[in-house]
C-alpha positions as CSV (number, residue, x, y, z in Angstrom):
1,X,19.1,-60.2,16.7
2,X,21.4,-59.5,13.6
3,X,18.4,-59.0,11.4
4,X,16.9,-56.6,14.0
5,X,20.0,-54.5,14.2
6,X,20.0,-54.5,10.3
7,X,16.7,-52.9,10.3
8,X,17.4,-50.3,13.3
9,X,20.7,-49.3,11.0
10,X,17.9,-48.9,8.4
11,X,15.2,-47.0,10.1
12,X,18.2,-44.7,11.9
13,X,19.2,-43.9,7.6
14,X,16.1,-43.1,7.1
15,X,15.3,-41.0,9.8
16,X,18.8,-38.7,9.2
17,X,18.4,-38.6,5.4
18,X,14.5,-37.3,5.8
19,X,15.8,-34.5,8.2
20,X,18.9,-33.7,5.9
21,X,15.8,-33.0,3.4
22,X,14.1,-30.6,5.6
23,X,15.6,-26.4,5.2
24,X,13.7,-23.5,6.1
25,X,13.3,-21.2,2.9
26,X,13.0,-17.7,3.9
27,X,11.3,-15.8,1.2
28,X,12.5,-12.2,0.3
29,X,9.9,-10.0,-0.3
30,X,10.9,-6.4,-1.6
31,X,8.2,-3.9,-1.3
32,X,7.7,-2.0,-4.7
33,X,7.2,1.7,-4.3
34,X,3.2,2.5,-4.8
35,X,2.0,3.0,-8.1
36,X,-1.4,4.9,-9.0
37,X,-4.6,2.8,-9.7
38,X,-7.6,4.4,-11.8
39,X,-10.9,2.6,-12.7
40,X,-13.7,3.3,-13.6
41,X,-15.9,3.7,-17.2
42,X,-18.9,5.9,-18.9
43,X,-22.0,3.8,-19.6
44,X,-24.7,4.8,-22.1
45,X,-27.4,4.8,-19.1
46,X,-28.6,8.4,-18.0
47,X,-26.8,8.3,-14.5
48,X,-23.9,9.6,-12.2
49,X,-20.6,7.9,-13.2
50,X,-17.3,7.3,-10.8
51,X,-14.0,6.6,-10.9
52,X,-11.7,5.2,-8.3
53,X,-8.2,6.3,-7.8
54,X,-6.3,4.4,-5.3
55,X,-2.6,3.2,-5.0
56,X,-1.1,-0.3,-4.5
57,X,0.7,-1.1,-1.2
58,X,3.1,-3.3,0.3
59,X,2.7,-7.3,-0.1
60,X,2.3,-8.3,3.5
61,X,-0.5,-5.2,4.3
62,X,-4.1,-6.8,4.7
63,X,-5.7,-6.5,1.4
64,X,-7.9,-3.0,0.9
65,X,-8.7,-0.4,-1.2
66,X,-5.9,2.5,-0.5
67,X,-7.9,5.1,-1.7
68,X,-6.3,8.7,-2.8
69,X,-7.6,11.7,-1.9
70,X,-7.6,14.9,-3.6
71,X,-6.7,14.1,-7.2
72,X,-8.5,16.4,-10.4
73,X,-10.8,14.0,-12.4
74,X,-11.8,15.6,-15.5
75,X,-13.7,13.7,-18.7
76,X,-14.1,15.5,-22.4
77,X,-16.3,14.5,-24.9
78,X,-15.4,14.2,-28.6
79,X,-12.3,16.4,-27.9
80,X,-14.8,19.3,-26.2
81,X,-16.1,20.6,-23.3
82,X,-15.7,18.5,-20.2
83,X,-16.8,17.2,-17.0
84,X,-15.4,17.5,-13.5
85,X,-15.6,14.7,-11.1
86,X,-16.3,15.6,-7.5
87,X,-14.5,13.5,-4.6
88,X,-17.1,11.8,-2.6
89,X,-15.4,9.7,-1.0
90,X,-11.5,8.9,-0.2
91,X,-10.5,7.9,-3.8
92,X,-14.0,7.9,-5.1
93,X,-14.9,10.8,-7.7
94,X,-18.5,11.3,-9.3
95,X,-20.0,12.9,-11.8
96,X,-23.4,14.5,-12.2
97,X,-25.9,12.3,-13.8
98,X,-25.8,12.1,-17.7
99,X,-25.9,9.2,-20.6
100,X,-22.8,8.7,-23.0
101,X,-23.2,8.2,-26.2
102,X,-22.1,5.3,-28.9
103,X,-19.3,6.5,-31.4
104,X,-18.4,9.3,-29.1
105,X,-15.3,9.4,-27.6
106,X,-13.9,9.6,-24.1
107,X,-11.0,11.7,-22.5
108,X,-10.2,10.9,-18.8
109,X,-7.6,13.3,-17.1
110,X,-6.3,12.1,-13.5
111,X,-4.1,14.8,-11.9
112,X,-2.6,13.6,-8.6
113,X,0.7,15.0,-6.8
114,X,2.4,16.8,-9.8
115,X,1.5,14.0,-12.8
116,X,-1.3,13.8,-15.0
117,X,-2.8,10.4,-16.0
118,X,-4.3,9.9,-19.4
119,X,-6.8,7.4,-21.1
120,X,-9.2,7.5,-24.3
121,X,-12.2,4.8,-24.8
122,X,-14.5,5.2,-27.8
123,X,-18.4,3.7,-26.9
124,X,-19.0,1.2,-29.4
125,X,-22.9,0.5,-30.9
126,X,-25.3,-1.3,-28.2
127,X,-26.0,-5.2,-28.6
128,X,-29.0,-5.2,-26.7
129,X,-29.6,-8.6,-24.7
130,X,-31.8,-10.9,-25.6
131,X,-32.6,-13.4,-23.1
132,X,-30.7,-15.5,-20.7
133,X,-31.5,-19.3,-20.4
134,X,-30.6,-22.2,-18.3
135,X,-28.3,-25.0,-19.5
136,X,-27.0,-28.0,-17.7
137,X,-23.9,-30.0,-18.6
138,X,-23.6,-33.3,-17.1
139,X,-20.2,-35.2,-16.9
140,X,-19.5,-38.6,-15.4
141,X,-23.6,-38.4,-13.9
142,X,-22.7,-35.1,-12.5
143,X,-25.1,-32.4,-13.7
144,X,-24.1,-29.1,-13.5
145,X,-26.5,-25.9,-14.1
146,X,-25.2,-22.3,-15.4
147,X,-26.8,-19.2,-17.4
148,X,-26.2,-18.2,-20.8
149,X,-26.8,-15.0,-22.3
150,X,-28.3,-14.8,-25.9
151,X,-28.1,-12.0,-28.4
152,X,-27.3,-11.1,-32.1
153,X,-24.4,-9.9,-32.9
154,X,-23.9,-7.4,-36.0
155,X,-22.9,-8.4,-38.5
156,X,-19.2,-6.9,-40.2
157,X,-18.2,-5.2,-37.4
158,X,-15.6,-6.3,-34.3
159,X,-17.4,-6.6,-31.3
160,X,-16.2,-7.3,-28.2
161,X,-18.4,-8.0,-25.3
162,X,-17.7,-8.3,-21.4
163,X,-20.3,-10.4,-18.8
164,X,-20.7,-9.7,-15.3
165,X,-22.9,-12.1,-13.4
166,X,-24.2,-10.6,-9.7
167,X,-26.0,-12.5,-6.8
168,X,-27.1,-10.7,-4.3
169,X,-25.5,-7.8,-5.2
170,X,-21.7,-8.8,-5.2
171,X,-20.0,-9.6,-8.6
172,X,-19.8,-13.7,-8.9
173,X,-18.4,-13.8,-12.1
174,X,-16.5,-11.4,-14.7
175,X,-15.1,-12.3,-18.4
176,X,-14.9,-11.6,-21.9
177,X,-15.5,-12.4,-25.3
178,X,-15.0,-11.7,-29.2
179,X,-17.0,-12.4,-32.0
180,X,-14.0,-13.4,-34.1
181,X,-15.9,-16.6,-34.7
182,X,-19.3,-15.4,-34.1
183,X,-19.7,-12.3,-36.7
184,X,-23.6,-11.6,-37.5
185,X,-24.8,-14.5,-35.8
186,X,-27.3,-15.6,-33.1
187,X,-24.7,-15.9,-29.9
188,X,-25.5,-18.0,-26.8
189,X,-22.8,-17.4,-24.3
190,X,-22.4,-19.5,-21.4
191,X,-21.6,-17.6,-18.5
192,X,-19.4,-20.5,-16.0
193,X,-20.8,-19.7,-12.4
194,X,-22.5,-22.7,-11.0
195,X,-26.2,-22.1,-9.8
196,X,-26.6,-25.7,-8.2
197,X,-26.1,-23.9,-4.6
198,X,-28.8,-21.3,-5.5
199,X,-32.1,-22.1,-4.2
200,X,-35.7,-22.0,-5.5
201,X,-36.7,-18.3,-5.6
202,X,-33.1,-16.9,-6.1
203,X,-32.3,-14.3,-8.3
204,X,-28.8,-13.7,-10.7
205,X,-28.4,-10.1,-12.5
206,X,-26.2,-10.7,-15.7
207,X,-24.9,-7.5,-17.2
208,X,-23.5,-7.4,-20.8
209,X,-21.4,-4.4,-21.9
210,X,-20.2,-3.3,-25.1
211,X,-16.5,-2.4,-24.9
212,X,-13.6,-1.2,-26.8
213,X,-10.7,-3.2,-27.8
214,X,-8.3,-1.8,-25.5
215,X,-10.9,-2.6,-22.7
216,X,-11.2,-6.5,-24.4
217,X,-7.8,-6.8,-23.8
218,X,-7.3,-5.4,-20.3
219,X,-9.8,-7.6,-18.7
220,X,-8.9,-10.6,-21.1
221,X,-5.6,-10.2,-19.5
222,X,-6.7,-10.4,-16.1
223,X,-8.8,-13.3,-16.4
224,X,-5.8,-15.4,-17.8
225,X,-3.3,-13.9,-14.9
226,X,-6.2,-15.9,-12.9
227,X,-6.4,-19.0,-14.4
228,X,-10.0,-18.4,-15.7
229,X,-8.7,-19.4,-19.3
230,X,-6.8,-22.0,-18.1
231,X,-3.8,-23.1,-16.0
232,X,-2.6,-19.6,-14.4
233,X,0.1,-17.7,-16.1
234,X,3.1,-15.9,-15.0
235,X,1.3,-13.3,-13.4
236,X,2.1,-9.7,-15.4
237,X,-0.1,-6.5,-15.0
238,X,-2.7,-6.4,-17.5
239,X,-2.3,-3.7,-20.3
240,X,-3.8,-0.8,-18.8
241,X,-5.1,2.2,-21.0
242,X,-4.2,4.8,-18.7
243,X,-0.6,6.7,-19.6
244,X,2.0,7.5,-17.2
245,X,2.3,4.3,-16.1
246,X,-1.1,3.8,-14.2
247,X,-2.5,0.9,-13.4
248,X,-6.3,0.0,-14.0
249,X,-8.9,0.7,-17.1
250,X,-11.0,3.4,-18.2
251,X,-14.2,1.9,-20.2
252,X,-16.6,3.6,-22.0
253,X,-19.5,1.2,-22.9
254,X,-22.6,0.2,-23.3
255,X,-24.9,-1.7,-20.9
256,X,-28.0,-4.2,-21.3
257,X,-29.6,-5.9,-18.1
258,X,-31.5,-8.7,-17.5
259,X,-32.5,-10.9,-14.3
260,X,-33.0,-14.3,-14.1
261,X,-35.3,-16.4,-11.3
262,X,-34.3,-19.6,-10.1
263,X,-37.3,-22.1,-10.1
């Protein structure tokens, strides 16, 4: 009877030092004021190219795309001429179809409500894409399939390079690279998306884009803030090109294609 007692004075401890332990955190969460959001890039490819202006919003708003309407998008070339972007959509703005050039370079203008936005991207050389080819990595008997992308890269000049891997149309995977250790060499890039749930008769798209450094650097930025390079970081904005204090990118770059079937 003593014993059980001993026990009940026991459990009853317990019990009153596990609810002691329990607090309700309430978490303050200040809304920032919005701040403008510009992306978008010139590609070498003979099309219509567009730019998205939008502006961030408040932390507990469903996620979205807060487009902005009736902003002046204007692009020059080599310091001359330029090209006005029509709005074709809420926050979407379009240009008429043409192809940049390598070694030219690129002035985007972003008026919006009274302050101008400002960012220059020069379009490096094309590396033109090889192939892409299947590899499989097996650890502890569990094998693992992804695509690689292969090209040459030039030799005594900085490249930097930026993959984006699509199924069925949606972006799957996005990242970066250098050749700081790669300079004039044969590169075979493995691109970290798993294809083991793709099925026989699937197809991936795997884009490769030459891009500037500033570019490099934006979305090298962002796929640390991830985690993609590692265990996340404290998240920051990634270094965006755009003056005025803008959030986003403007790339201008070169693009190479390829599609790969699953078999």
């Amino acid at each position: 009877m003593k014993k059980m007692n001993i026990y009940k004075g026991l459990g009853l401890i317990m019990v009153l030092l596990f609810t002691a332990c329990e607090k309700v955190i309430e978490l303050k969460l200040d809304n920032a004021a919005p701040v403008v959001v510009i992306d978008g890039g010139i590609s070498d490819q003979n099309e219509v190219h567009r730019i998205k202006v939008s502006k961030t919003y408040s932390f507990t708003e469903p996620n979205k795309f807060n487009g902005v309407t009736g902003a002046k998008v204007i692009l020059s070339v080599d310091g001359t001429g330029s090209i006005v972007f029509s709005e074709v959509s809420p926050g979407v703005y379009q240009s008429v179809k043409f192809k940049g050039k390598s070694g030219s370079k690129y002035d985007l203008s972003v008026s919006l409500e009274g302050q101008t936005y400002q960012a220059s991207s020069v379009m490096p050389a094309r590396v033109p894409m090889d192939s892409l080819t299947f590899k499989t990595y097996t650890l502890f008997g569990d094998s693992k399939n992804y695509v690689a992308v292969n090209f040459r890269d030039p030799a005594g000049i900085a490249n930097q390079y930026r993959y984006i891997l699509k199924f069925k149309g949606k972006v799957e995977k996005d990242v970066v690279s250098e050749d700081r250790f790669d300079d004039g060499n044969k590169v075979t890039n493995v691109i970290f998306y798993e294809l083991n749930d793709l099925i026989k008769g699937d197809s991936i798209q795997v884009e490769i884009q030459c891009i500037d450094r500033n570019v490099y650097r934006y979305f090298y930025s962002l796929d640390q803030n991830s985690g993609g390079g590692g265990p996340p970081v404290a998240p920051a904005n990634p270094p965006s090109n755009f003056s005025n204090g803008a959030l986003g990118v403007f790339s201008a770059h070169t693009s190479s294609i390829r599609t790969a079937l699953i078999k």
